[in-house]
C-alpha positions as CSV (number, residue, x, y, z in Angstrom):
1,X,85.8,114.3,98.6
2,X,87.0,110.3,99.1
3,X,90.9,109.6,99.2
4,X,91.8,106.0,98.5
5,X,95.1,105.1,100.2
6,X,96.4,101.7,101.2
7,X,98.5,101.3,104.5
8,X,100.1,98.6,106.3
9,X,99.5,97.7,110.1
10,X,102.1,96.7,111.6
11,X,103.5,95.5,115.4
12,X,99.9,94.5,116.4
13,X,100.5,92.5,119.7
14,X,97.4,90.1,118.7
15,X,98.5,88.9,115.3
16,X,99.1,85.3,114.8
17,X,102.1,85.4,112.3
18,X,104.7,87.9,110.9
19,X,102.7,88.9,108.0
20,X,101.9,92.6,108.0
21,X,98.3,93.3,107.1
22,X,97.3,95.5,104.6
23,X,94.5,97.3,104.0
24,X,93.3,99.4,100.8
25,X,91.1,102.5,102.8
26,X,88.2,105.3,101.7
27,X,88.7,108.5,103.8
28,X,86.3,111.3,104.2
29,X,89.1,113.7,105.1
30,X,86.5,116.9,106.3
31,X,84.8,114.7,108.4
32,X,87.6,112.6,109.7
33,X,85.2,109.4,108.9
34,X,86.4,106.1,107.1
35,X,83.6,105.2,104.8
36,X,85.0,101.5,103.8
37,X,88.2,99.2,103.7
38,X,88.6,96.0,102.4
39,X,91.6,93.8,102.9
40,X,94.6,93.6,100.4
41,X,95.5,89.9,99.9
42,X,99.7,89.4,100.7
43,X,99.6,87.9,97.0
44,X,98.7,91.1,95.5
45,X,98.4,95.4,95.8
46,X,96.1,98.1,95.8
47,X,95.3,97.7,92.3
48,X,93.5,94.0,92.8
49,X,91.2,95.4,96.0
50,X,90.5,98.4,94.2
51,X,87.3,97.4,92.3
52,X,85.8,95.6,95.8
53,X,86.6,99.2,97.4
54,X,85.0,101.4,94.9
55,X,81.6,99.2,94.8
56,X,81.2,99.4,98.1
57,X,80.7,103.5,97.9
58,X,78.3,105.6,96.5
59,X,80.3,107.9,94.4
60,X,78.0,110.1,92.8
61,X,79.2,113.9,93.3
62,X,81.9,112.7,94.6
63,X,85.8,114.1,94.2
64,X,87.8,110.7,94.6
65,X,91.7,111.1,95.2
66,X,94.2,108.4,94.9
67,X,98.1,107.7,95.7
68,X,100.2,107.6,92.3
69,X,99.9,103.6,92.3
70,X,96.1,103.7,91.8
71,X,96.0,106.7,89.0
């Protein structure tokens, strides 16, 4: 099983501006792992890194889960 959810950083001490950063995220929930993120440009959502995400992943088998933005 994969879930793809995005989340937002925020109140990192290092960053340079107030932007928050976002990132678009593949979880292995079972194992705890994170298999691959990509960043989510502040001009866009989810749905623009989603295609970078998924070819980053060998989905084959796989049971991929998603937040209500991305079905």
């Amino acid at each position: 099983m994969i879930a793809i959810d995005g989340k937002s950083v925020r109140g990192v001490p290092w960053r340079q501006s107030d932007e928050e950063l976002h990132i678009l995220n593949a979880f292995e929930p079972h194992l705890g792992l994170c298999l691959a993120q990509v960043g989510i440009d502040s001009k866009t959502n989810e749905i623009g890194a989603m295609p970078d995400l998924l070819s980053s992943l060998s989905l084959k088998g796989a049971v991929v889960t998603t937040d209500a933005l991305l079905t």
